[in-house]
N, C-alpha and C positions, 0 to 999 in steps of 0.2 A: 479846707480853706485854699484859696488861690496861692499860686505858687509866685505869682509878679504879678503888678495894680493893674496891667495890661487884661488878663485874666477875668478881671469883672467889668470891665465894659459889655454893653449889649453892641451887638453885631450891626456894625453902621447898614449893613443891605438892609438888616429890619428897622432900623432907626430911618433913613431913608425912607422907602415906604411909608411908615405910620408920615411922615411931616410933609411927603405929599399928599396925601390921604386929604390932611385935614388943612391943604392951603390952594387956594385957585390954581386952576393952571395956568396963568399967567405968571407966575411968582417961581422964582429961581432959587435956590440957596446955594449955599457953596459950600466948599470941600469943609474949611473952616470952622462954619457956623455948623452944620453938619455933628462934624466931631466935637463941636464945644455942646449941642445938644445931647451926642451921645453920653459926654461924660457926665453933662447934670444929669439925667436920666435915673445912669448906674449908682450914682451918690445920693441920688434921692431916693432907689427900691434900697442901697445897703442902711441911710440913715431909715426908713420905714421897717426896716425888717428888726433896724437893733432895738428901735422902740419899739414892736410889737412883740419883741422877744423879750423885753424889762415887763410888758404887763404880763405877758404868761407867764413869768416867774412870778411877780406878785402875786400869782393866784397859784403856786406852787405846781404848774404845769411845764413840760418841756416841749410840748407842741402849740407852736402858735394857729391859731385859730382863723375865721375869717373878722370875728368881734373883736378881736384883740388887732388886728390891722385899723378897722372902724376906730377902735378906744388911741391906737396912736396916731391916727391923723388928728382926733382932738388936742392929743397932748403936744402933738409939733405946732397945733396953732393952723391945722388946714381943717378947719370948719366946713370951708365951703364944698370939701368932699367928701364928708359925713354922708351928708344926704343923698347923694349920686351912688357914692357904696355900698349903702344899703340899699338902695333900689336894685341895685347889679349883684351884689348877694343875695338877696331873695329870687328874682330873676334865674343864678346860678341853679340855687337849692331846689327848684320847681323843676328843672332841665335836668337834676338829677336824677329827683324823686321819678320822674318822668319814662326817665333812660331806664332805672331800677324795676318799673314796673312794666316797659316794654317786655323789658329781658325774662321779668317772671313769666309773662305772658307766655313770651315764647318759647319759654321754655315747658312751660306747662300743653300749651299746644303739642310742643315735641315730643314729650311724654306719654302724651292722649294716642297722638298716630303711633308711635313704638309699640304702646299698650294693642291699639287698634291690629295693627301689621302681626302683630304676634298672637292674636287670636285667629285673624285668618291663616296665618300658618299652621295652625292647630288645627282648625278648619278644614281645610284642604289636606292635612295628614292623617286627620279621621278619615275624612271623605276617602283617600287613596288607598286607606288600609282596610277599608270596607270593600271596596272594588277588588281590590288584591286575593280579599276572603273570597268571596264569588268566586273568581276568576281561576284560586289556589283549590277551592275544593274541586270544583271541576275539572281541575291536571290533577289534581289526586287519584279521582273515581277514576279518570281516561287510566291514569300511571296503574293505579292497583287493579285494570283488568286485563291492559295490557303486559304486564309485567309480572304480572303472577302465573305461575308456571300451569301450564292446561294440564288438569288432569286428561289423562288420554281413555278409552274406554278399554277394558279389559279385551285382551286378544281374543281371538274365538279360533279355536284350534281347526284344523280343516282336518275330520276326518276320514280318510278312504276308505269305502269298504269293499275290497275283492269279492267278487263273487265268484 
């Protein structure tokens, strides 16, 4: 938990933003109204979060949900955000599913060329150990005729015969 009330405010640069976002550019606010939006803001995510925290206990969970957010705007009495919530949590849940099945993709892709990269390396080390063979027995035959001692042919005695 926050250590001072200060603490849970949201950060007026993003509180800014979102309230030009959604007001013409003609339209000014002030420093004021500003920080008196930031603070309703932060008091309306801590009052949502404590109510969607009382239904996930009712239902003997300690994580709150995206339906249990949905189940306490009913119970604050914001009806008219039921509908839009849901729309923006299914929206979410599609963008994940989405993200989830990119990533198998790719990852299965990844897997495919590793697999792929790794037979041609196999490939190509058959291939060199077979050139190798040729190439080895051939400095073999050269090495064991060069390298083997010549028999020489038996001397042949010179002999002289006085006469």
């Amino acid at each position: 938990m926050a250590e001072k009330p200060e603490d849970l405010n949201l950060p007026t640069s993003i509180v800014t933003k979102i309230i030009k976002d959604c007001l013409p550019n003609n339209c000014k606010v002030s420093k004021e109204a500003n920080a008196a939006i930031a603070k309703a803001a932060s008091v309306f995510i801590l009052y949502t979060t404590s109510t969607a925290n009382g239904v996930a206990q009712k239902s003997n969970r300690k994580t709150i949900s995206g339906q249990d957010v949905i189940s306490a705007m009913s119970e604050m009495e914001f009806d008219k955000f039921v509908r839009p919530l849901e729309n923006s949590l299914s929206i979410w849940k599609k963008s994940q599913q989405e993200k989830k099945e990119t990533a198998a993709a790719k990852k299965k892709a990844k897997e495919k060329d590793a697999e792929k990269d790794k037979d041609e390396d196999k490939d190509k080390e058959k291939d060199k150990e077979e050139t190798e063979g040729k190439d080895g027995d051939k400095d073999e035959e050269m090495d064991t005729s060069t390298s083997a001692p010549k028999q020489s042919e038996p001397e042949k005695e010179v002999v002289t015969i006085d006469s």
